[in-house]
NUKELUM-439398 format. One line per field, with one value per residue (C-alpha): residue number from 1; chain; x, y, z. Coordinates in Angstrom, 3 decimals. Layout:
num: (NUM,...) .
cadena: (A,...) .
x: (X,...) .
y: (Y,...) .
z: (Z,...) .
This chain:
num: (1,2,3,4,5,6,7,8,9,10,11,12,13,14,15,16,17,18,19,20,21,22,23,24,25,26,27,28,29,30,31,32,33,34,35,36,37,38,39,40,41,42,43,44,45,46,47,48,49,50,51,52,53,54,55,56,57,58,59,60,61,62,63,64,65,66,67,68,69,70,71,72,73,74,75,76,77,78,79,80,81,82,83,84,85,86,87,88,89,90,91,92,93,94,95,96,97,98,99,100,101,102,103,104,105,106,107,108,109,110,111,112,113,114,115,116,117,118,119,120,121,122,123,124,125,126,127,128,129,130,131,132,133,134,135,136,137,138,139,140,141,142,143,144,145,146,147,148,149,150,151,152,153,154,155,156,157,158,159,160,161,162,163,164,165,166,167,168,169,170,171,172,173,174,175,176,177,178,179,180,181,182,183,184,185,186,187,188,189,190,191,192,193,194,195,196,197,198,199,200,201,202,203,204,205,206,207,208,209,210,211,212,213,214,215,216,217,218,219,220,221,222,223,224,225,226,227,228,229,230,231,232,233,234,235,236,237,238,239,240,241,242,243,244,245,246,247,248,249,250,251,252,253,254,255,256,257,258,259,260,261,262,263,264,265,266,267,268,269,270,271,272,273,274,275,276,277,278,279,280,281,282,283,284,285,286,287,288,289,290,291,292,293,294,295,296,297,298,299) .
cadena: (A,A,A,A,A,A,A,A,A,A,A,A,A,A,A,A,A,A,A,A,A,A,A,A,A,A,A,A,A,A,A,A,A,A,A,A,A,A,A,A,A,A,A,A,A,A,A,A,A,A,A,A,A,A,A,A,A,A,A,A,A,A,A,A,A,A,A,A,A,A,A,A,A,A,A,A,A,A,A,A,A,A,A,A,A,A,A,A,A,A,A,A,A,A,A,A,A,A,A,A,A,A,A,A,A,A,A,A,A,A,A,A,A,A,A,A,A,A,A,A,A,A,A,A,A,A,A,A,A,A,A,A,A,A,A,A,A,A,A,A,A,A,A,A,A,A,A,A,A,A,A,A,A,A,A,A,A,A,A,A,A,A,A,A,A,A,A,A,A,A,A,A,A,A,A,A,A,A,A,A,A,A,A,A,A,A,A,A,A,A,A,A,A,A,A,A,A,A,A,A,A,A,A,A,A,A,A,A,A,A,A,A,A,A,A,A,A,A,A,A,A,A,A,A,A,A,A,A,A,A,A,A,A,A,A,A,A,A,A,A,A,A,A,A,A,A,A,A,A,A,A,A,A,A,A,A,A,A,A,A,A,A,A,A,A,A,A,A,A,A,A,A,A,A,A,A,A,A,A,A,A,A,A,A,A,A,A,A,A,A,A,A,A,A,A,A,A,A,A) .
x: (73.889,72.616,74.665,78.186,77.594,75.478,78.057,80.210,77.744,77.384,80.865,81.519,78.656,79.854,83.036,81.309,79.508,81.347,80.979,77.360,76.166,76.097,72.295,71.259,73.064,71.527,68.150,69.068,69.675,66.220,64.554,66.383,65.674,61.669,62.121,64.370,61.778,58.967,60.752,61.350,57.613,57.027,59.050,57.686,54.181,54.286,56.584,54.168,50.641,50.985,48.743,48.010,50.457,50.774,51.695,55.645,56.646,60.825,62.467,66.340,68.719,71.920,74.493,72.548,69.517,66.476,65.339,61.488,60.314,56.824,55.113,51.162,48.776,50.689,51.956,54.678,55.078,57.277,55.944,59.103,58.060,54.119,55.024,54.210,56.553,54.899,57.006,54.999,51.822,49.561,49.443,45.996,44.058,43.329,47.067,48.484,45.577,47.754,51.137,48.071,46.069,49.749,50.525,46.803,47.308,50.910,49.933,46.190,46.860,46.988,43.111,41.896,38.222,37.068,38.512,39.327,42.179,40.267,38.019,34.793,32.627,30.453,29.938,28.965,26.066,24.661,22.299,25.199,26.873,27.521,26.827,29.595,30.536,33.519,36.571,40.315,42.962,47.093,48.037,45.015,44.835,41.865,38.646,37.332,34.497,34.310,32.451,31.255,32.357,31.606,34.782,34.296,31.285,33.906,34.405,36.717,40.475,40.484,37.128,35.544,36.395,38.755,38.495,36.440,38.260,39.590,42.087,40.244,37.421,40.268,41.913,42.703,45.928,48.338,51.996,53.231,54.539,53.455,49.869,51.576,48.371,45.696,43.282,40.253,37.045,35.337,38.613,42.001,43.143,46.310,46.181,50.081,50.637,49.418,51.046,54.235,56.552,58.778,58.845,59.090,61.543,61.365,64.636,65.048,68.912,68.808,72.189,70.049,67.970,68.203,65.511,64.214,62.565,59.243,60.204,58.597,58.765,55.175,54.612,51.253,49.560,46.473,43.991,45.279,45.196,41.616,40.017,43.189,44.175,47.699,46.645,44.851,47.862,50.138,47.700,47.961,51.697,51.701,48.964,50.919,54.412,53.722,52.512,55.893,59.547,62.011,63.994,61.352,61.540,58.020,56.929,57.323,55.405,52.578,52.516,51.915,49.468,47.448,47.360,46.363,43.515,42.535,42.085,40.147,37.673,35.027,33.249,29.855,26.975,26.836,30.241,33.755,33.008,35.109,34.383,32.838,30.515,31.801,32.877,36.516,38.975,37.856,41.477,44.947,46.392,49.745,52.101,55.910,56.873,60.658,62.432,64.607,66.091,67.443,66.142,69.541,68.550,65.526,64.895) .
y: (-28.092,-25.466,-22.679,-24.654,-25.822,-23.768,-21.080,-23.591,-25.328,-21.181,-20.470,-23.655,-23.033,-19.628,-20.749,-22.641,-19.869,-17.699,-13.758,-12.940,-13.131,-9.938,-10.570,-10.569,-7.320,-5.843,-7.020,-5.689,-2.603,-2.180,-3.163,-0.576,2.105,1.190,1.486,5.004,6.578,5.639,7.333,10.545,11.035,10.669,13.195,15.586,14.731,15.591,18.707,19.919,18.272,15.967,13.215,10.102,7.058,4.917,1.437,1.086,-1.302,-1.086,-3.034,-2.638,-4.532,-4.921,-7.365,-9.929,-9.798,-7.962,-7.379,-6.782,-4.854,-4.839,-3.244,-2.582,-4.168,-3.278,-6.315,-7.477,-10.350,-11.694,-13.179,-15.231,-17.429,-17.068,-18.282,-15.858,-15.652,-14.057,-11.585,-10.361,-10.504,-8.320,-7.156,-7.310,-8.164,-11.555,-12.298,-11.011,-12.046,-13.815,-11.118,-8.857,-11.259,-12.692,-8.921,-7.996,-11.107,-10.203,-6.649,-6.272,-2.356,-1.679,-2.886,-0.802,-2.039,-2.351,-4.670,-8.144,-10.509,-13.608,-13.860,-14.964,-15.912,-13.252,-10.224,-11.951,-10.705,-10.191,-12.939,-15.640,-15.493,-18.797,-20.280,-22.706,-20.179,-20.917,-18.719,-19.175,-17.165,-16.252,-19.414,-21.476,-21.917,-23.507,-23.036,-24.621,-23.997,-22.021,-20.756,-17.593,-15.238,-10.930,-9.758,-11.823,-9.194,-6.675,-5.850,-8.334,-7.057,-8.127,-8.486,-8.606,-10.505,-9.607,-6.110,-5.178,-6.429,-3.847,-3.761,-2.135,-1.240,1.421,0.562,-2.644,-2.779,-3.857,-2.264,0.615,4.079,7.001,6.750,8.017,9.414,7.337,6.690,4.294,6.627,7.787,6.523,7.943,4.245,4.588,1.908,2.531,-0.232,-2.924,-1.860,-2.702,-0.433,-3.627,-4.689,-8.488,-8.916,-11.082,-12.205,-12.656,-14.197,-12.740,-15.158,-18.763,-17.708,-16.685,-13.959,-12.525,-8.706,-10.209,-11.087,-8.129,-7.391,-5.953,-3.478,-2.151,-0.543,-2.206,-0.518,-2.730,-6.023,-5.307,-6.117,-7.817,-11.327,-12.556,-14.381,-11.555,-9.430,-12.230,-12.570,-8.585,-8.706,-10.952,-9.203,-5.801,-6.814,-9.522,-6.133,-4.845,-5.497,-6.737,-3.733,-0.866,0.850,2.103,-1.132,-1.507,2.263,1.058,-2.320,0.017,2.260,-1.266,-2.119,0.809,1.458,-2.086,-1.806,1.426,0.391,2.609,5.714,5.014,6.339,3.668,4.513,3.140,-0.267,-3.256,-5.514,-7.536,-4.735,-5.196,-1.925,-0.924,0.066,3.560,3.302,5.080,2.508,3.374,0.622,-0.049,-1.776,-3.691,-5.419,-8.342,-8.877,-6.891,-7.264,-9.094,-11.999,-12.706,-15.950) .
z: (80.843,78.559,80.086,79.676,76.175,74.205,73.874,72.297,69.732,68.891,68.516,66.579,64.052,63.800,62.402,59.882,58.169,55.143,55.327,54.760,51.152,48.873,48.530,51.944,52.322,49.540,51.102,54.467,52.622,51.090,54.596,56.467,53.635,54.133,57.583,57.356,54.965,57.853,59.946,57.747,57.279,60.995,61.465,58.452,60.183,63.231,62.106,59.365,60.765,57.198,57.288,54.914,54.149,51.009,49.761,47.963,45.620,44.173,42.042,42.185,39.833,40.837,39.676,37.615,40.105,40.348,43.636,44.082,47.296,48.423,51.280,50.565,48.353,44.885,42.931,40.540,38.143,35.461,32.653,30.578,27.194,28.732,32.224,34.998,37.915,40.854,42.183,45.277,47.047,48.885,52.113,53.753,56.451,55.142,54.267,57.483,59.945,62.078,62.828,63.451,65.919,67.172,68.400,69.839,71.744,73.045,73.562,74.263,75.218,71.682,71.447,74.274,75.645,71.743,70.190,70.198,68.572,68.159,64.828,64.483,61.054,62.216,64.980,68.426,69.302,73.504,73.127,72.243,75.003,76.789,73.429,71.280,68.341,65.525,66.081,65.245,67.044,66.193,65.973,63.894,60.171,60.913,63.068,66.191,68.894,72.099,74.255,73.722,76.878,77.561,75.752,72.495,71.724,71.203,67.574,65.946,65.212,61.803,60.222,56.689,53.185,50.519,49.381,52.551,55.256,57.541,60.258,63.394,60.634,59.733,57.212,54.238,53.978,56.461,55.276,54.019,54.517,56.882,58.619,61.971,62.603,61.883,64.611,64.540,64.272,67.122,69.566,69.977,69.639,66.663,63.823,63.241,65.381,63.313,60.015,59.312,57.600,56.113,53.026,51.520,49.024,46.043,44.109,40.550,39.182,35.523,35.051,35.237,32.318,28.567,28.320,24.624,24.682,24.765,28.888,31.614,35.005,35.092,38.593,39.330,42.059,43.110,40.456,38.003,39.948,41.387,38.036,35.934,36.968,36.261,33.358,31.592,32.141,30.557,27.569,27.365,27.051,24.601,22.204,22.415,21.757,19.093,17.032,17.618,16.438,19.159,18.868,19.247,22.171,22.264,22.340,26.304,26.369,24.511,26.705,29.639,28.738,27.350,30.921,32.056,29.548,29.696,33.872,33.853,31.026,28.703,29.969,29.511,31.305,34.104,34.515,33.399,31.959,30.835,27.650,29.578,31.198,34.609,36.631,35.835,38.453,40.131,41.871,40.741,38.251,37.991,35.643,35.129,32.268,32.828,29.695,31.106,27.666,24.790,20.816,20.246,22.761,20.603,19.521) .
């Protein structure tokens, strides 16, 4: 039955559908430029033995929309009248467990005789096996028992917690650009694999919403967010341009360099240090500050 008639549900929901909308394209547009700049430093690796990869975050506005890309563990929000408005999320091991268990299940070449998709609380050890032992797989949000059998001691696929967890014990973040060559140590296994080059894009309609010049689109690499929370950003925005006029430009400079100060602390001998005496950020912190309303929108 299926090969008379599903050709003609197709064709008749086909006829239903408009042209494709100007913001998918533009979206389809950002993906493929992700995917094209891969490529390019592929290419300038293996042609000039370059190494390394990093994360990308782009905003793009076009037409009454901003369009935030993501690919890495950088972050954006927007914080309008106080609220903030997520605008991505990181890309880790934790967040992406299951695309990277779903494709060491569908392609368990890519693990070699080391590794293994499923994930455990802890590293099986010898003297488990036959034992019951929590585990979830690619397709579990939660956890459940098994038994424990000679390829679950290999080491875990994804392992560790938040900041330390580690694809193949390589690497903590799961997309990005470049890292053609990465290998897990002591293997000629390749990570590349598992990291995705693709982006998730985030859009904003400027048109639904009367913004004043105290509304940002705040982007920072992940220095900032490992020791700034949302809400400590959003109180930061709001101390530095209250202490400016609507219609100073410097304001949004000054906004910028709060958040970066603020994130990397006090030099002090035990280090850099934050108010509250907790380490500051030892990572880049790099910050982009975006208006999303001019001084004559202020009310």
């Amino acid at each position: 039955m299926a090969s008379r008639l599903l050709h003609r549900h197709i064709r008749e929901q086909l006829r239903g559908l408009n042209e494709v909308t100007h913001e998918s394209l533009v979206v389809g547009a950002i993906e493929n430029a992700f995917r094209f700049m891969d490529e390019h430093m592929a290419r300038k690796q293996r042609n000039q033995y370059a190494v390394g990869g990093c994360c990308a975050l782009v905003t793009v506005y076009l037409l009454g929309k901003m369009y935030v890309a993501n690919a890495g563990d950088s972050r954006a929000i927007i914080v309008r009248n106080g609220d903030i408005i997520p605008m991505s999320r990181e890309f880790t091991p934790e967040t992406e467990r299951q695309r990277l268990q779903l494709l060491g299940f569908l392609k368990p070449e890519l693990l070699g005789n080391e590794f293994t998709h499923l994930e455990f609380p802890r590293r099986v050890q010898p003297k488990e096996l036959g034992r019951r032992m929590l585990y979830r797989d690619q397709s579990m949000t939660g956890w459940a028992y098994k038994k424990i059998e000679l390829q679950d001691l290999r080491f875990p696929l994804v392992c560790g917690e938040g900041k330390k967890a580690r694809v193949m014990a390589t690497i903590g973040v799961t997309r990005g650009l470049g890292d053609h060559n990465l290998k897990v140590s002591s293997s000629t296994l390749p990570v590349k694999p598992f990291l995705s080059c693709f982006p998730e894009v985030q859009v904003y309609d400027l048109t639904q919403y009367e913004h004043c010049p105290d509304d940002v689109l705040i982007l920072g690499t992940d220095g900032l967010w490992d020791v700034s929370s949302d809400k400590d950003v959003a109180a930061t925005v709001d101390k530095v341009l209250s202490s400016y006029e609507p219609n100073d430009p410097s304001r949004y400079t000054s906004l910028a360099q709060a958040l970066v100060l603020g994130a990397r602390g006090i030099s002090r001998e035990q280090g850099w240090r934050l108010p509250n005496n907790k380490m500051g950020s030892g990572d880049d912190i790099s910050v982009f500050v975006i208006p999303l309303g001019g001084a004559d929108s202020y009310t």
